[in-house]
N, C-alpha and C positions, 0 to 999 in steps of 0.2 A: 177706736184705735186698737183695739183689743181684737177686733175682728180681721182688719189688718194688718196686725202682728200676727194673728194664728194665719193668713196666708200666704205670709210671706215664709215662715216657717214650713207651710206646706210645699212651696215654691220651689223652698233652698232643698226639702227633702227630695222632692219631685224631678228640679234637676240638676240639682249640685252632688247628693250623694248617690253614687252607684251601690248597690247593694253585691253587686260582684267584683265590685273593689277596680282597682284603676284594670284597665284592658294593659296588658304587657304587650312590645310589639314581639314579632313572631321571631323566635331566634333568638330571642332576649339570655337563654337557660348558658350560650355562648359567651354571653360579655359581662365586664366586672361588675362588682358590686356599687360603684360610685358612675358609672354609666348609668346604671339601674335607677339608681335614689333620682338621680340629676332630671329622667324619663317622668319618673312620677312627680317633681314639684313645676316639671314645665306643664305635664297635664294639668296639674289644680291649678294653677296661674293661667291656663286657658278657658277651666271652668269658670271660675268666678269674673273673669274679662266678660265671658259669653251671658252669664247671670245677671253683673250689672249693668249690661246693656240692656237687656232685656226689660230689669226693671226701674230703669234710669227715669223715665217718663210719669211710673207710679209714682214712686218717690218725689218727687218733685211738687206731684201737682196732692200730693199727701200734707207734704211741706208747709204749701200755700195754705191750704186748709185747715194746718192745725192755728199758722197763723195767723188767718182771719176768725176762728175761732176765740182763743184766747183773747185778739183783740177786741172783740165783739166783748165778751164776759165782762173786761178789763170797763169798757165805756158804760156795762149795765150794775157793774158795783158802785162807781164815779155815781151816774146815776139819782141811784138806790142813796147814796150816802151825803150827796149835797145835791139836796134840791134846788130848782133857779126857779126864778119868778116865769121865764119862759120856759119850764121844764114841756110844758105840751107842745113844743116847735121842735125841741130836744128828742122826746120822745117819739112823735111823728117824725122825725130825722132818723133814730133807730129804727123805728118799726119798718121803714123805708129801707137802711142796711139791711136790717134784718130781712126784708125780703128778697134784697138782692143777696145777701148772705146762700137762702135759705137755695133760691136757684142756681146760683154756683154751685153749691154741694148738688143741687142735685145734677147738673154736669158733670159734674164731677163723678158721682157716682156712676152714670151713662158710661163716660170714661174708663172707669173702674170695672165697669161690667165688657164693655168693647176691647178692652184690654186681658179680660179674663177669657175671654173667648177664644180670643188672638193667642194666649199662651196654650189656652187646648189645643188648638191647630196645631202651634207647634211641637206640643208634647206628642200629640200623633204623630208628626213626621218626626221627629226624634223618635219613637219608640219604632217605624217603618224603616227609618237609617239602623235601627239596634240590629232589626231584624235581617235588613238584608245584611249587616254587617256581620250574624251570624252566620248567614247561608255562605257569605264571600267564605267565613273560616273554615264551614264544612266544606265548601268546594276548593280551600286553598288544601284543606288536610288530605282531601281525595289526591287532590294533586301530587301533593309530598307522597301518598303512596304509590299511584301511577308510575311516578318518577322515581321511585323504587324499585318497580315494579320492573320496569323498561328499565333500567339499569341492574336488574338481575341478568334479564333476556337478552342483553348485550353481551354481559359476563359469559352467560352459557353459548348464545352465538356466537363469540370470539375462542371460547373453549371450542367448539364443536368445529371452527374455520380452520383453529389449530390443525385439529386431529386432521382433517381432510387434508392441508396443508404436507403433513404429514405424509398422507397417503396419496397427494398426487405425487409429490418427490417422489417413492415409491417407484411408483406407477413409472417417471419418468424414465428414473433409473432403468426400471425394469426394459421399456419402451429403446430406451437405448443399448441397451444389452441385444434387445428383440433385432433391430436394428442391424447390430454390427453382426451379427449372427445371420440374419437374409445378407447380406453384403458378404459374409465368408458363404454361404452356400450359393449365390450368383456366382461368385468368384468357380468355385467348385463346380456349379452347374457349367459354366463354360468351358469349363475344362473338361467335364465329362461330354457335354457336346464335341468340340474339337476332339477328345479321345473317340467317341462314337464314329465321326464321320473321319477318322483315321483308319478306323477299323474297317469300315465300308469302303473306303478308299481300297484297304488291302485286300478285304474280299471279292470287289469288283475286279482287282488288280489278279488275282488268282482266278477268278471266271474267266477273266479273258483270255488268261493262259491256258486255262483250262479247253477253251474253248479254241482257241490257239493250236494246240497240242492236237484234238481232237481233227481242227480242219488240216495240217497238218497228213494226220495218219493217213483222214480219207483220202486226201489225195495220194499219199505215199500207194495206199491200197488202190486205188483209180489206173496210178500208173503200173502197177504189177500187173492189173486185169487187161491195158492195154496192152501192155507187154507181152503176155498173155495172146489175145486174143492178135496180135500181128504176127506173132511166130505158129497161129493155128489156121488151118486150111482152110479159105471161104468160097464156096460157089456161088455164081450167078444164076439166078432162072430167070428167064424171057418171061412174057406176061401171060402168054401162050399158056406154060407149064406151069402158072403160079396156082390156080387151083388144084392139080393133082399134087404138088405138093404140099397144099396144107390141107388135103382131106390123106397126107401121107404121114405127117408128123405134126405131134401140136407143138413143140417148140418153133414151125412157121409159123401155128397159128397165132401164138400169144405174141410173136414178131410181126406177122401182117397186120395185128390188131396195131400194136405201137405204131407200124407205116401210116397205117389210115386215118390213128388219132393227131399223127405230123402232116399226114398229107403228104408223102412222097408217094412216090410211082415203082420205083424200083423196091425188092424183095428182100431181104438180106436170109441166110437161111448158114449157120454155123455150126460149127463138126461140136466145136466147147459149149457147154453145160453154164458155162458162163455168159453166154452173151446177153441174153436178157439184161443181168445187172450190169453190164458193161452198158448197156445203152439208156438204162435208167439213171446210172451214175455220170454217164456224161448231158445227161439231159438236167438233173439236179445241178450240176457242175457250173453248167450256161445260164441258168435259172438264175442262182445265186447271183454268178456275176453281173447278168444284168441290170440286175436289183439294185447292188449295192450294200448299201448299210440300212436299206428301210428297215421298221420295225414292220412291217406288215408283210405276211407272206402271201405267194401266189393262192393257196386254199383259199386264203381271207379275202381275196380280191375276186372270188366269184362268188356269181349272186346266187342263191339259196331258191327257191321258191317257196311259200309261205302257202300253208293252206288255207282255203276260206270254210267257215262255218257260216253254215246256212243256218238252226237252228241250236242255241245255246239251249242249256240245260238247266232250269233253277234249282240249284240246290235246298236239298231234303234233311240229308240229315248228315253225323259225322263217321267219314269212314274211317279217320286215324289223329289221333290225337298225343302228342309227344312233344316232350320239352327240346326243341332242338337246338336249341345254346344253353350255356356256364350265365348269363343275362339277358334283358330284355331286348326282343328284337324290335328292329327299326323299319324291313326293310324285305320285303318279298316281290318274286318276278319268277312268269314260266316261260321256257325258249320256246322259239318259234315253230320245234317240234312238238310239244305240249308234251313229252316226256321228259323233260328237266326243270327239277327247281331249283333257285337258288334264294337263300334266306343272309339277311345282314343284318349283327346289332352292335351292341354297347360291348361287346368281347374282341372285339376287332377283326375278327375275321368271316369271311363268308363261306358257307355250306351248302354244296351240292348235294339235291336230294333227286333217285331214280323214282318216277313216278309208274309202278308198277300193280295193276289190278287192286284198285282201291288204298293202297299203301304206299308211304314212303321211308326209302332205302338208303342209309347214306353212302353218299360215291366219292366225295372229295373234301375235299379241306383249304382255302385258300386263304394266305397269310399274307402277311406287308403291311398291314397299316397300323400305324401307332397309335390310332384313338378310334372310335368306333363310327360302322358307317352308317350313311343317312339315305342313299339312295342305290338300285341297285339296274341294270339293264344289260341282255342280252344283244349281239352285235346280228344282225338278218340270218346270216349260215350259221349261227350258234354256235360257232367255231370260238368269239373272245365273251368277255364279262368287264363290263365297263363299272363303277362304285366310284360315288362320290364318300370323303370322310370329312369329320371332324379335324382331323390334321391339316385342313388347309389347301388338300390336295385331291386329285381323282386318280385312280390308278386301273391299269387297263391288265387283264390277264388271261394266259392261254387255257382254256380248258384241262388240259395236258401238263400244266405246270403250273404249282404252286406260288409258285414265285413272280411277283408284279413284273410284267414286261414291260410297261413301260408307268412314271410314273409324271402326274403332272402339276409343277405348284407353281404358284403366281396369285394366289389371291390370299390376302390375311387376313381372311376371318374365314369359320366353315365352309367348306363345299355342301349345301342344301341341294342340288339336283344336279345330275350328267349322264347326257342322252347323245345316241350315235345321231349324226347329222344326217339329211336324207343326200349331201354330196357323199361319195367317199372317200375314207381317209380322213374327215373330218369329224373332231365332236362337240360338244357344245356344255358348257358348265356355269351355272348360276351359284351365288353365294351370299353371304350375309355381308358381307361389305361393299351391296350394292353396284355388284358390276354381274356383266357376262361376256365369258370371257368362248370366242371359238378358237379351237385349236386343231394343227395339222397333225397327225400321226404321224407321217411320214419324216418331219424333221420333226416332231415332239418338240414344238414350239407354239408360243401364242400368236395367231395372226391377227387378233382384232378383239379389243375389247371396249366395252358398251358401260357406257355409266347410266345406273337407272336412279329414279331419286328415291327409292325404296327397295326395305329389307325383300330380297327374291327367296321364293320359297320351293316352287317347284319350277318347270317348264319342260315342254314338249314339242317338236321337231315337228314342220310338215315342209313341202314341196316351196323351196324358197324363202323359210321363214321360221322363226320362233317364235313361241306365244311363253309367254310368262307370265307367271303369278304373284305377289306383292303383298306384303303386311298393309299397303294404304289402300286396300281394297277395291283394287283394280288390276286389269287384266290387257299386259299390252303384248300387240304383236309387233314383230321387229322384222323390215326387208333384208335378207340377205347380204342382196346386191348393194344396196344403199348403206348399210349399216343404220338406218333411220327408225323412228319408230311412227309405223302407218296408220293405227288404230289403236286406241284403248276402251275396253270396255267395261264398264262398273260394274262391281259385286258387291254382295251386302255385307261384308268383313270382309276380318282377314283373310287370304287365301291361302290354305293351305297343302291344296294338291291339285294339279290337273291331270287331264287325262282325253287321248284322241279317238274317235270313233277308229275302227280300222279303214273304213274308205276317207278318214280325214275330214269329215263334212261335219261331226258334230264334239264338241269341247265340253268336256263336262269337270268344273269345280267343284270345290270342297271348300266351306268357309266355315269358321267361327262362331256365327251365329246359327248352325245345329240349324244348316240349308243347303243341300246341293243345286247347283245351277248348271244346267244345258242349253248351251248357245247353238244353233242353226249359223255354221260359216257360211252356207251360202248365200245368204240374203243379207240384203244391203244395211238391212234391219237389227239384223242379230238377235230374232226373236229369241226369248228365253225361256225356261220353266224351271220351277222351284219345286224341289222334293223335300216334304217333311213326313216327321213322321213321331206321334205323339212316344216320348221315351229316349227319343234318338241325340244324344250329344257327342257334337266333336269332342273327340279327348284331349290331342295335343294343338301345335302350331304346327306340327307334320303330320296329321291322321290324314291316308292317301285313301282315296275312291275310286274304282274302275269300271269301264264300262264294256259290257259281254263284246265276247268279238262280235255278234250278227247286231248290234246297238240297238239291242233290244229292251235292256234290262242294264240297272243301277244297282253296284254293292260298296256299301260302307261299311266301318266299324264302329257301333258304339261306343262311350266311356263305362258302359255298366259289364260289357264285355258279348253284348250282341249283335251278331249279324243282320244289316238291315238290306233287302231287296227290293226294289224299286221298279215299274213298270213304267217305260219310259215312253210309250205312246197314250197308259190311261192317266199316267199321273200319279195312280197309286200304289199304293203298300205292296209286294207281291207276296213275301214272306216274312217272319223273323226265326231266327234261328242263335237261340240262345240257350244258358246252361254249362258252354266249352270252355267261356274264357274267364279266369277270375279276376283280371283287370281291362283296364283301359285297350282297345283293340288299335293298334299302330296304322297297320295297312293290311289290303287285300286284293290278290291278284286272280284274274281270270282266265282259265289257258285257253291255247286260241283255237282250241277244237271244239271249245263250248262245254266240255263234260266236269273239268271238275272247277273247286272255288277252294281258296287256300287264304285265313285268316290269320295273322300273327297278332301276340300282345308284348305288352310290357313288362309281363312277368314272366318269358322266353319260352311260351308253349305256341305250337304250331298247331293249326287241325287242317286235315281235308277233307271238304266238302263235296257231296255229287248228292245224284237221286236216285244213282245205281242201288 
């Protein structure tokens, strides 16, 4: 019993008393004092519920056994103290309990030991709940600081959302100020527009007077010479006498010269010093009116002849090297006399250069456009200067006069190329808003515009047809007559310049991918060949290439600022020629005598080249 008692004493220690005192639940430090107490006596009343279950079963069968004990004792003192005549029926009767006594207990003990087992098991899992029941409160305390932790980050998040909050209002504000501020300067920009094309109004309005005024006088002056010349004496000579008279006087002569460029028969031969202008003034007189109001005069309506070069020249080195714009140029071309250049950039205006024994001279200055040009071309008699601009428009002008004679808009977004047509009177204008548009000089109006499905970057004129170039890397030709487009043919990028043999048979592009390509028109094939050349990069979406007048030879601009030449029957490299340019080279034109080569960059230096 004593053994018994000491382990049920170990039992109650083992799992009745915690040594860390009742577990408070979490939060507890929040709530009163009789919440508290009421916590701890419902724990011990679950401990001992839990205890006497546990050992409901010992006890019991403890019970029994002390019972049958005792009782056993009780019938061996009985026994002991009154013997019976049948005590040996007695006593084999005991001995008999007693052995079944002896094997209960020891069931009992079995019991006792199966039951001791059964409570280790449970003490391990009790002490395996303690445990994780520890871990649960480290990971409940991590939590409470997490949750601390993100409820700082929230604090400062919602601080920092402030400030921004803050500063987009700001910003808003600001945004709307910005706002009402573009809205007063559109306001004002349109007003200075309509104030501008007021003023153009009145200075057109004053040209015309002026101009007014002018035809006016001549004629006032016309009529005093005729005047003039009908109150002065005229003889007649027979055809007979018209040679002794003009190996008699050269006022015949520069008179029979005017009969024979008219084509009359008869001699006119006058006493006044005047008649000459008399007959030039009434031949201007008839000129004019038969005209009308064209923009194009009779000079312009005759055709020029163009020289041919038989052998071009590959240029060597630089004969003249000069900044010839205030910014970057865009934009070079030589007339068809190969003594005129004319240069165009980002300053808006273009400059004529005299091309004079190695050197260039400047001769003129041509203004009108309000943003800078892109393209620039010479009209066959070299007589106008055609320029595409940034403004949206192209603008045509006399040599002789500064001032745009005519100008042309209809397309909203840049003019990227504008080329004289091979009709006349007509020209032809490509643009970034995907059209091309041809137009009449004569009325300065558009007669036919082309929708292409891509950005047009250059294009060049032949005998019934336009060829154009395209950001979608392709090259289409367009029939006149048709307005249709008859042919496209691929390149390896974008395109950014063409250019025509001068007998028109061979096309040579400029692309993107830092490759020239020459197409053969006459074949049905449109054989091609590619010029590269290790070093050589297109610089812009406008770096132009040209090809010698005799199509013999390819010249480009590099991006590093060298000239690159091309041998256009072996394929290869013919020269480079670098050192002149400190940027990106725009374009390069070839005059069409073959002798020199003329490079522009983007940092407005010009050179010219020969091998003179």
């Amino acid at each position: 019993m004593a053994a018994v008692t000491s382990r049920r004493i170990t039992t109650d220690s083992a799992g009745g008393s915690d040594p860390r005192g009742p577990v408070l639940p979490p939060g507890g430090s929040g709530r009163s004092a009789e919440t508290w107490k009421r916590h701890i006596v419902r724990q011990l009343k679950h401990r001992d519920l839990s205890q006497h279950a546990m050992f409901q079963d010992l006890i019991r069968f403890y019970t029994q056994l002390l019972e049958k004990t005792s009782l056993a004792k009780g019938i061996l003192s009985c026994s002991l103290r009154r013997p019976s005549p049948d005590s040996s029926s007695s006593i084999s009767a005991l001995l008999h309990q007693n052995s079944q006594l002896k094997k209960t207990t020891g069931e009992l003990a079995y019991q006792v030991v199966e039951l001791q087992q059964q409570i280790k098991i449970k003490e391990c899992v009790l002490e395996e709940q303690h445990a994780r029941l520890a871990e649960e409160e480290c990971r409940l305390a991590g939590a409470f600081d997490s949750h601390r932790e993100l409820q700082e980050r929230v604090e400062r998040v919602q601080g920092k959302n402030g400030v921004l909050k803050t500063e987009y209002d700001a910003l808003l504000e600001r945004q709307r100020g910005a706002e009402t501020r573009l809205r007063e300067e559109k306001v004002r920009g349109g007003h200075l527009v309509e104030d501008m094309i007021h003023l153009k109004q009145q200075a057109a309005a004053r040209m015309n007077s002026r101009n007014e005024r002018r035809s006016r006088a001549r004629e006032a002056n016309l009529q005093k010479e005729l005047q003039t010349a009908a109150r002065s004496k005229v003889t007649i000579d027979s055809s007979s006498s018209a040679p002794t008279s003009r190996s008699t006087s050269p006022k015949n002569e520069n008179q029979d010269q005017e009969s024979t460029e008219q084509r009359h028969t008869r001699l006119f031969r006058s006493a006044s010093a005047t008649s000459p202008r008399i007959l030039s003034s009434i031949r201007e007189l008839f000129d004019r009116k038969r005209r009308g109001h064209s923009v194009c005069s009779l000079e312009e309506d005759l055709t020029c002849p163009v020289g041919i070069c038989l052998s071009a020249r590959v240029p060597a080195r630089a004969l003249h090297v000069l900044d010839a714009h205030e910014q970057g140029i865009n934009a070079v071309r030589f007339s068809s006399s190969s003594d005129l250049l004319a240069t165009g950039g980002t300053d808006r205006v273009i400059k004529l250069w005299e091309v004079r024994a190695g050197s260039l001279t400047h001769r003129a200055t041509l203004d009108g456009s309000t943003e800078g040009i892109t393209c620039i071309e010479f009209d066959p008699t070299g007589l106008r200067i055609l320029a595409a601009s940034y403004d949206k428009s192209a603008l045509l002008w006399r040599l002789d006069d500064s001032v745009p004679k005519l100008t042309l808009t209809g397309h909203i977004r840049k003019v990227t190329a504008a080329r004289f047509s091979s009709l006349p009177h007509q020209v032809v204008t490509g643009s970034a808003d995907r059209t091309i548009r041809l137009w009449d000089l004569q009325r300065a109006a558009c007669v036919q515009v082309v929708e292409v499905a891509s950005y047009c970057s250059d294009l060049v004129c032949s005998e019934n047809c336009i060829i154009s170039g395209h950001f979608d890397s392709k090259i289409r030709v367009w029939d006149t007559r048709a307005v249709s487009c008859v042919q496209e043919l691929p390149a390896q990028g974008k395109v950014t310049s063409l250019d025509l043999s001068a007998d028109h048979r061979q096309l040579l592009s400029c692309c993107r991918d830092d490759c020239l390509q020459l197409v053969d028109l006459r074949r049905r094939s449109n054989d091609r060949m590619c010029f590269r050349a290790e070093g050589f990069k297109c610089g812009s979406d406008s770096t132009k290439a040209v090809i010698s007048p005799d199509g013999c030879f390819l010249a480009a601009g590099s991006a590093d600022g060298t000239v690159y030449v091309w041998n256009a029957s072996t394929n290869n490299l013919e020269t480079r020629l670098p050192d002149k340019h400190s940027s990106s080279i725009s374009a390069v034109s070839w005059s069409l005598s073959g002798e020199y080569v003329v490079s522009v960059d983007k940092s407005r230096r010009a050179v010219l080249w020969s091998d003179i």
